[in-house]
C-alpha positions in Angstrom: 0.0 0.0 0.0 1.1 3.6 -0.4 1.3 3.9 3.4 4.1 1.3 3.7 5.4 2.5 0.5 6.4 5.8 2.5 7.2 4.1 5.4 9.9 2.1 3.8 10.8 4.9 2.5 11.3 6.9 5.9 13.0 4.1 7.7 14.6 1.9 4.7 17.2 0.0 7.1 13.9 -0.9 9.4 15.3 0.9 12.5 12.0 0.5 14.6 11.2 -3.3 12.9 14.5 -5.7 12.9 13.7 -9.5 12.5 15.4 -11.4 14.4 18.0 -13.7 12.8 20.2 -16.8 14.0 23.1 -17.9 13.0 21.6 -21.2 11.8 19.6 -19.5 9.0 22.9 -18.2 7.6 25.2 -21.9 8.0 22.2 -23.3 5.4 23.1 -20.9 2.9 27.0 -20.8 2.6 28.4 -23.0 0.1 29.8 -26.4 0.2 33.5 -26.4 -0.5 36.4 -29.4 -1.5 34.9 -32.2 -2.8 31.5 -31.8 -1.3 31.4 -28.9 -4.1 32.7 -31.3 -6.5 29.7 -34.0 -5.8 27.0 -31.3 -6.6 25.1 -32.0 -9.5 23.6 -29.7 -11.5 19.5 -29.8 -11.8 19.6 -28.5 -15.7 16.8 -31.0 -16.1 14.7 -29.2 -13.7 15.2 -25.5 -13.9 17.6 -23.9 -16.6 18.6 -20.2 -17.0 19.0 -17.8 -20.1 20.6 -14.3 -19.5 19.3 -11.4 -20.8 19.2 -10.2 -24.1 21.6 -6.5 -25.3 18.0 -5.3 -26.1 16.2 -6.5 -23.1 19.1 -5.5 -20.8 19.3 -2.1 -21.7 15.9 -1.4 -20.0 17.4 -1.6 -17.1 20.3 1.3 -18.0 23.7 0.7 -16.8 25.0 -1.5 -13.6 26.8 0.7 -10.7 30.4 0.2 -10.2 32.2 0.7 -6.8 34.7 3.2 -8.4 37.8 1.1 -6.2 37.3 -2.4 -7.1 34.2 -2.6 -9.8 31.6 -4.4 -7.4 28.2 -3.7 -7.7 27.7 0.0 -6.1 25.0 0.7 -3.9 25.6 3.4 -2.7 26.7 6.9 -4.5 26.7 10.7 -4.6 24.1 12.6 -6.2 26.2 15.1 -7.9 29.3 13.6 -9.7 27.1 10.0 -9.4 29.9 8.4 -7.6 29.1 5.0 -6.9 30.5 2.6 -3.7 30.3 -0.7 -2.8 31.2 -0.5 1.2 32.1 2.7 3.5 35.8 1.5 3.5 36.1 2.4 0.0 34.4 5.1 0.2 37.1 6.1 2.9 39.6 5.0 0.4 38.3 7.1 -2.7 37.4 10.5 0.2 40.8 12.7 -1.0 40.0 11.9 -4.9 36.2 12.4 -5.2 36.4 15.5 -3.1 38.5 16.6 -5.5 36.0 15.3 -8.5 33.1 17.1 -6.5 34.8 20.3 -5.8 34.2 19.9 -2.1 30.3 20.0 -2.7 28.6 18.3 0.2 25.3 18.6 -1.2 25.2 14.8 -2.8 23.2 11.6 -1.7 26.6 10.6 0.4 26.5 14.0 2.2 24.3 13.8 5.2 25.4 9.5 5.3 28.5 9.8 4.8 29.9 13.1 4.2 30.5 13.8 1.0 33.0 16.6 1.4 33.6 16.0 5.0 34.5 13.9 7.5 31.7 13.0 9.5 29.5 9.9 10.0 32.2 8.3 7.5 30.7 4.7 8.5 27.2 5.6 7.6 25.9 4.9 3.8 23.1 6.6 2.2 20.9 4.6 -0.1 20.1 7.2 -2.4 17.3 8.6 -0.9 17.6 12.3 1.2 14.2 11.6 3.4 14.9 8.7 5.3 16.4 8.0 8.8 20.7 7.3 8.7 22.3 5.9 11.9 26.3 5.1 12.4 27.0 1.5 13.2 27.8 0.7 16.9 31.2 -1.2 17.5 30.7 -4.6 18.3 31.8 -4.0 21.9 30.3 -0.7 23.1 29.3 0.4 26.2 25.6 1.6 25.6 22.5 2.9 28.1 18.9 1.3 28.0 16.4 3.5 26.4 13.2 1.7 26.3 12.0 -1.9 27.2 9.6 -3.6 24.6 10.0 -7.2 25.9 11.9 -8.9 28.1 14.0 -10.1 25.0 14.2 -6.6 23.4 15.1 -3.8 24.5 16.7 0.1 22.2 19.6 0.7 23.4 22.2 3.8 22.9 25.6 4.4 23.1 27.5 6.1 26.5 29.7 7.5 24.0 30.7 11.1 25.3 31.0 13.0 21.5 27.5 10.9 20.6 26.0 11.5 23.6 26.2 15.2 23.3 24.8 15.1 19.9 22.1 12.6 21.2 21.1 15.2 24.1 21.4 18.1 21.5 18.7 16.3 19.2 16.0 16.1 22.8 17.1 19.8 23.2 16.1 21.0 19.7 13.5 18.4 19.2 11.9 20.4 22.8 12.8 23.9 21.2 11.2 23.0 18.2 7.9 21.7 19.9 8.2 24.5 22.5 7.6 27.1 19.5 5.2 24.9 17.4 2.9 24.6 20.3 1.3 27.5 19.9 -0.1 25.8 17.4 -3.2 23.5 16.5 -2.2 19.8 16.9 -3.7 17.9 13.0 -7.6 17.6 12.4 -6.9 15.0 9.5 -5.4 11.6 9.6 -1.7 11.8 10.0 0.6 10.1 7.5 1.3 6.5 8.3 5.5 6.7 7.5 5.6 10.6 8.0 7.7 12.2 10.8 6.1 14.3 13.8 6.5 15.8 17.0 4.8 14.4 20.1 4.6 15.1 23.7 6.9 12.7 25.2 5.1 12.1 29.1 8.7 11.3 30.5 10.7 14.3 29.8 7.8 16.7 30.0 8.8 17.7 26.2 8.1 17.3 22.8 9.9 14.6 21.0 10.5 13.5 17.9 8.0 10.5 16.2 7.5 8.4 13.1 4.0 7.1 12.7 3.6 3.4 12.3 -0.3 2.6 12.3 -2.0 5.9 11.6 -5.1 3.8 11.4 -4.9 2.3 14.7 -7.7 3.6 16.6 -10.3 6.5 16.2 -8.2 9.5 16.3 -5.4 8.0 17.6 -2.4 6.7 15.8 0.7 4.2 17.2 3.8 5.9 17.4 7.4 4.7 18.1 9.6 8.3 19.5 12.8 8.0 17.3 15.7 9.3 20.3 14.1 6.8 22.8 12.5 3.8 21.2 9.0 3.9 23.0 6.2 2.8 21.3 2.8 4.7 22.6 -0.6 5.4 21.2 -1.0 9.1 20.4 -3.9 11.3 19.4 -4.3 12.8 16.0 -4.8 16.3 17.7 -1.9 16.1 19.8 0.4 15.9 17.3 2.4 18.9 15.8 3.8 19.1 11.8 7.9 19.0 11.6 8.4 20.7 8.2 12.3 21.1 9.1 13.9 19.0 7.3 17.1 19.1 9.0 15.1 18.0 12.1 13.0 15.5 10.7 15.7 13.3 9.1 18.6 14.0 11.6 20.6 10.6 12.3 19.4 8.5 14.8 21.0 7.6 18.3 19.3 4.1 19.2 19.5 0.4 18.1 17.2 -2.2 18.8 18.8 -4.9 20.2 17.2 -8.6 20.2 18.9 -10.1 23.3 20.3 -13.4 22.9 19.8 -16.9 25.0 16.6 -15.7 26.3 14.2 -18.2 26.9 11.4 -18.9 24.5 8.9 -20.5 27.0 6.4 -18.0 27.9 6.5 -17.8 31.5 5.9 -14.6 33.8 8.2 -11.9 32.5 6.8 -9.0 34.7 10.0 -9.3 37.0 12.5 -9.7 34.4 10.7 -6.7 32.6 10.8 -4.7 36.1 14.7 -5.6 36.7 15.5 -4.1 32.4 13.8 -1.1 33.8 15.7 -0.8 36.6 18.9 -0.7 34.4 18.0 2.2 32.6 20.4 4.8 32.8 23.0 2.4 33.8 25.9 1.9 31.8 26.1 -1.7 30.3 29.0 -3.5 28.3 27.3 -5.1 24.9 28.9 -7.2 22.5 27.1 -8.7 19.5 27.8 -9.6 15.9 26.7 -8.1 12.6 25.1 -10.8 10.4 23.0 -9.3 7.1 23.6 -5.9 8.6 22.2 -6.7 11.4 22.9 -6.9 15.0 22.7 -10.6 16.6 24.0 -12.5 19.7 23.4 -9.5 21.2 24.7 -10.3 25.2 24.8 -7.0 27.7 26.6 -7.3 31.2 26.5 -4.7 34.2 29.9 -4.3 33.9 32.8 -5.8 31.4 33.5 -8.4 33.6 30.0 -8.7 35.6 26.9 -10.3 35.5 25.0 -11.3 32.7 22.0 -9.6 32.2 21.1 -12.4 29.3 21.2 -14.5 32.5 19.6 -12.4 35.0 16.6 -12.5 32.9 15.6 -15.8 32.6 16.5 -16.7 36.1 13.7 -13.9 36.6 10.9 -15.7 34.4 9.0 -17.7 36.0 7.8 -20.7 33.8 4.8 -22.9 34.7 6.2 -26.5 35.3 4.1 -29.7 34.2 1.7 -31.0 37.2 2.6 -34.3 38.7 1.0 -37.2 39.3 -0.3 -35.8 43.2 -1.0 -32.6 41.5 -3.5 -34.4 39.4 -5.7 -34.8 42.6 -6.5 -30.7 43.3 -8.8 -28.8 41.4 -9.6 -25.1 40.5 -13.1 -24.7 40.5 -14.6 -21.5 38.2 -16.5 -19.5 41.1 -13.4 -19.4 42.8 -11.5 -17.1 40.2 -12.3 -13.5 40.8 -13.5 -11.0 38.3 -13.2 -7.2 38.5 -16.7 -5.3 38.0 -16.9 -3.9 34.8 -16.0 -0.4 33.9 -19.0 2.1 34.6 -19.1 5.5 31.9 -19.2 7.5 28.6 -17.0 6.9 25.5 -15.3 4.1 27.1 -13.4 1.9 24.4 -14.6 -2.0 24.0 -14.0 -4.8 22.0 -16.7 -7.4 21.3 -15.6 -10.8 21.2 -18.4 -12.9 21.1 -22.4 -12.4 19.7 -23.6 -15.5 19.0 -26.2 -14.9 21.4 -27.4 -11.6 20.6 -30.4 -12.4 18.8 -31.8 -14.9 21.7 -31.6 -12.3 24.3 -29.7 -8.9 23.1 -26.1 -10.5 25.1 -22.8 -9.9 24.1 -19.4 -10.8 25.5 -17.0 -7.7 25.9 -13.5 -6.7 27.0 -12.6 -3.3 28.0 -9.6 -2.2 25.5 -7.4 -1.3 28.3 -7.3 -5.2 29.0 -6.6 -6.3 25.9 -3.2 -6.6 26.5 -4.0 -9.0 29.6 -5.6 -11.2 27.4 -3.5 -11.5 24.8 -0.3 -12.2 27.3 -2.7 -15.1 29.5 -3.2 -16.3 25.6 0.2 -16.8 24.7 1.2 -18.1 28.0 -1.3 -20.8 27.7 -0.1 -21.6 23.8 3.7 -22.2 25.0 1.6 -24.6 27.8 -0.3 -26.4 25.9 2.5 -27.5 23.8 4.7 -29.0 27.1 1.0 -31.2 27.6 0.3 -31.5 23.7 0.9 -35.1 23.6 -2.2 -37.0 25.4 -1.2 -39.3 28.1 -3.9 -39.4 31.0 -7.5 -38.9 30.6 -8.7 -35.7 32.6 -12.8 -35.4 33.7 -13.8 -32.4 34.9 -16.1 -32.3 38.0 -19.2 -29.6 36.9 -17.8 -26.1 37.5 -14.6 -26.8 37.4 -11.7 -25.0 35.5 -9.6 -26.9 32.9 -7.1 -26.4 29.4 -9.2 -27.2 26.3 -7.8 -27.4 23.0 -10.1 -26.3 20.2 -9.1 -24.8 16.2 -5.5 -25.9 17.1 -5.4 -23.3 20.2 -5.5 -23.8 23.9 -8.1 -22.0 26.2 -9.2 -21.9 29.6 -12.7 -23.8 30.0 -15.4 -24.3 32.5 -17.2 -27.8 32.3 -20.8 -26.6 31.6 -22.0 -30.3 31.3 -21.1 -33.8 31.3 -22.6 -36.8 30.0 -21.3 -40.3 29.3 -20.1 -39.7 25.6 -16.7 -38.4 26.8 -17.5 -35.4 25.2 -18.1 -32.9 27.4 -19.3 -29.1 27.3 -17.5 -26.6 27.6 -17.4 -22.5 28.1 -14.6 -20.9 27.1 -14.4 -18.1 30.1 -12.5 -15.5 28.6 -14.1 -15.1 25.0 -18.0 -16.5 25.7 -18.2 -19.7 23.2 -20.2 -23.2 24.4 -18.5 -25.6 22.8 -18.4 -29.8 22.6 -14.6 -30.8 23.8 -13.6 -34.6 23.3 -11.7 -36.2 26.7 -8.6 -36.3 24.6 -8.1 -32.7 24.4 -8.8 -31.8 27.9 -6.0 -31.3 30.3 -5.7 -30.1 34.1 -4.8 -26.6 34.8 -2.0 -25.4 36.6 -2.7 -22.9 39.6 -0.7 -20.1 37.8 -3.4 -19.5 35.0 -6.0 -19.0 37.6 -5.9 -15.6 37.4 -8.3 -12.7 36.6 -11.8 -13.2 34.5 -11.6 -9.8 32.6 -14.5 -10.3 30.0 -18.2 -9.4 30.9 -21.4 -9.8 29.8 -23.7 -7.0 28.8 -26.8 -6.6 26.8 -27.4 -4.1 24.4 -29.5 -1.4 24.8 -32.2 -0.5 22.2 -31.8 -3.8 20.3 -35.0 -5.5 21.6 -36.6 -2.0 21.2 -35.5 -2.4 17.4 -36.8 -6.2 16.9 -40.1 -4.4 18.3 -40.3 -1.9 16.4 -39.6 -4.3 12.8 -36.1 -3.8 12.2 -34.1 -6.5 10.0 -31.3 -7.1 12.5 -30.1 -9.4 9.9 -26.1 -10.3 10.4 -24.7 -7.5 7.6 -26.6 -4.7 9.5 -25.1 -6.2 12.8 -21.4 -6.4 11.0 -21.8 -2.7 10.5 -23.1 -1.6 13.7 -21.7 -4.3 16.6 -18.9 -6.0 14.7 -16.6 -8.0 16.6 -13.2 -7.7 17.5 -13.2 -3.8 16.9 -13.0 -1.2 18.8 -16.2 0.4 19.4 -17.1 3.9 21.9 -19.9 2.4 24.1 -21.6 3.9 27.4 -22.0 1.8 30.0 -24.2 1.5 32.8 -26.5 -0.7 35.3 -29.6 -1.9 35.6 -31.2 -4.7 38.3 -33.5 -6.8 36.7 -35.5 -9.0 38.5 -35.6 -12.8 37.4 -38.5 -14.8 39.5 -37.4 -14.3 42.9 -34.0 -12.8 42.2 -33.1 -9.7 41.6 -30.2 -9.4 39.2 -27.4 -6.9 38.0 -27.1 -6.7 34.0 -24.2 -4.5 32.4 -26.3 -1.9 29.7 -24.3 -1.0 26.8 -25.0 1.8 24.4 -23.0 1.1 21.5 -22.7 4.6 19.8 -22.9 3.4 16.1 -25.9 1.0 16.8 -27.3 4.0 19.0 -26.8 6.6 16.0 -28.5 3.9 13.3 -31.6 3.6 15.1 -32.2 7.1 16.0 -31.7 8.1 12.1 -34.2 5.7 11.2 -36.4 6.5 13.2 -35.9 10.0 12.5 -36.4 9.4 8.7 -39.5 7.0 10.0 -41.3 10.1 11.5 -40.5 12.1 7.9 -41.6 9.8 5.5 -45.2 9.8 7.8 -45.9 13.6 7.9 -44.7 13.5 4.1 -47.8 10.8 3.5 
């Protein structure tokens, strides 16, 4: 799409979005050598190769030469067209081509690599004057923590003394710079997904400087990652400010992600090895890593250049579920035990529908507040990276009525209440968290640990005006409910209280007024009342 088109083009060497890579994937591709390169056999049968045509390869114009040893040149200078095929050539060639380009540092190699100076000589442009540059970082540096996304990955920058003056110049004139913008109205339109910005950063109490990754995220508010720190936060439209400076906008960036290595891939509790990376910030740490594909792996940091390792540290700090034993087997976690926080009470509070298969018997939905998404999704992934320790069946489990268990249904592993059992071995089952009944064979059943009985975040909650609609002859057909109450996207809702009675029990119910289901019905109804004084 054209968004990522310009976010490519703003961040072409993926400075906020590095895959991780392992050594492994590189050993598959290097070639065989002696007489193992003798055995191979071509496949000519199979797949055969014609080069191109004078005619046909002239489409493509002429092939860039590093000017020192005729490689292919990717790099090059706008002006005298200059081309290079590494920065230590380019160091090479530096007394002849300032010659060539009279001194000129106006080229594609000037704000990379310096053209016609000597600054940033290990940074390489790649052809393009609006996108993010950054030096390389020595493979043993001492660097500071600037932001913790995971307990694996962290942006780090370097304790340099000359870099970290220019790093703390950048804050001070990215501050300035929003300091005398802010008079200013923050942007009434979208923003531009790929397009640089200034943004409050809560931290410093100052503006910073932003690149916008997802400028579709939410209504009016766009996901952001702030370039000198590495933070990734959700910002609104409004409160961000235009940077038409260029010089500010594209000036070189101070922080690396770095993907530490060793760290285990078993989701476990991470919330004190997260707390103990935050701790470190502004600490100086020793980290070594290695440069594979341009890119920075086996990355290991230490407290000090002969200390601890903080690789270590961390996964003596996550906390990984262990397999139940045989005595374990005996307990059992039953459903009304768990606890569940009441339901958020308000206007314009932000929900996500995940279930509606029963709307239509009785107006009830199963919701999740959006601020607990993010609980959800981590008690998901914990239970996947269970569920494949107990994936092989060995013991059959029945669960009493009531009781909490693992299910595995669509190839995923949930946490179930036994609804019902019969003598089929087929059980039923309701998936707490997301609302669904369903029928669970014995096989794919297995007891729960005590660590996943935690919190019951989702609610029920009816929605107000739909039985009001049915009345009143409204198709509430599935296409008008996509529209209106879709699932699994955010949605403004008000919500509220009511006591209903049921027999001899009086009973709370959660209301919710979806906004866009709200704003349907009163516009027909509107149009209802028009159409009748018209007749």
């Amino acid at each position: 799409t054209d968004a990522n088109v310009k976010l490519r083009q703003t961040d072409p060497a993926c400075f906020f979005s590095i895959s991780e890579n392992s050594e492994t994937c590189v050993e598959e591709h290097q070639l065989a050598t002696g007489k193992e390169a003798l055995a191979i056999k071509s496949h000519s049968t199979i797949y055969t190769h014609h080069g191109l045509e004078e005619t046909e390869r002239g489409r493509f114009g002429p092939v860039k030469r590093c000017v020192v040893c005729h490689g292919y040149g990717f790099a090059y200078c706008d002006k005298c067209s200059t081309s290079y095929c590494s920065t230590n050539h380019q160091s090479v060639h530096h007394t002849e081509h300032t010659i060539i380009c009279g001194g000129d540092p106006s080229g594609a190699i000037d704000k990379g690599t310096g053209c016609g100076g000597k600054e940033n000589k290990t940074t390489l442009s790649t052809g393009g004057h609006n996108s993010l540059i950054r030096d390389d970082l020595p493979t043993k540096a001492k660097v500071l923590i600037t932001a913790v996304l995971s307990q694996n990955c962290v942006y780090v920058r370097s304790a340099d003394q000359a870099t970290n003056r220019e790093y703390l110049k950048t804050i001070g004139d990215m501050a300035k710079a929003g300091y005398l913008l802010g008079v200013r109205d923050g942007l009434n339109a979208q923003p531009v997904e790929g397009e640089i910005y200034l943004a409050p950063y809560a931290p410093l109490g100052v503006y910073g400087r932003v690149l916008v990754t997802d400028a579709t995220f939410n209504r009016k508010r766009c996901k952001c990652v702030f370039i000198e720190h590495g933070s990734v936060q959700i910002v609104p439209w409004d409160a961000l400010l235009p940077l038409d400076d260029a010089e500010l906008k594209y000036r070189k960036v101070f922080v690396y992600k770095a993907l530490l290595a060793g760290i285990t891939e078993e989701y476990g509790t991470v919330e004190q090895a997260i707390a103990y990376l935050n701790r470190l910030k502004g600490q100086t740490l020793y980290m070594t890593h290695q440069v594979v594909d341009r890119n920075m792996v086996n990355i290991q940091l230490r407290t000090s250049r002969e200390g601890k390792s903080v690789n270590e540290t961390i996964n003596d700090k996550i906390i990984v579920p262990a397999l139940l034993t045989d005595s374990d087997h005996e307990g059992f976690i039953m459903y009304k035990n768990l606890t569940q926080p009441a339901p958020a009470r308000g206007k314009n509070i932000q929900i996500f529908i995940l279930n509606k298969t029963t709307i239509q018997l009785d107006s009830r939905v199963t919701w999740i507040a959006t601020s607990d998404l993010a609980y959800l999704e981590d008690l998901h992934n914990k239970l996947q990276h269970y569920g494949k320790k107990v994936a092989t069946f060995q013991r059959y489990m029945t669960p009493r009525h009531g009781e909490l268990c693992l299910v595995r249904c669509w190839h995923k592993w949930y946490r179930a209440v036994c609804h019902e059992t019969v003598g089929d071995s087929k059980p039923a089952l309701f998936l707490c968290d997301y609302g669904n009944m369903i029928i669970a064979d014995l096989t794919d059943i297995r007891k729960i640990p005590p660590q996943f009985a935690t919190d019951v975040r989702t609610h029920d909650g009816i929605i107000e005006g739909f039985d009001e609609a049915k009345a009143e002859g409204v198709k509430l057909d599935s296409e008008l409910l996509e529209i209106c109450v879709p699932e699994n996207e955010s949605l403004l809702a008000d919500i509220s209280e009511r006591d209903i009675s049921s027999g001899l029990v009086k009973e709370k119910i959660t209301l919710l007024r979806i906004h866009e289901f709200s704003s349907v019905m009163e516009l027909r109804r509107i149009n209802s009342a028009l159409n009748k004084q018209k007749r």
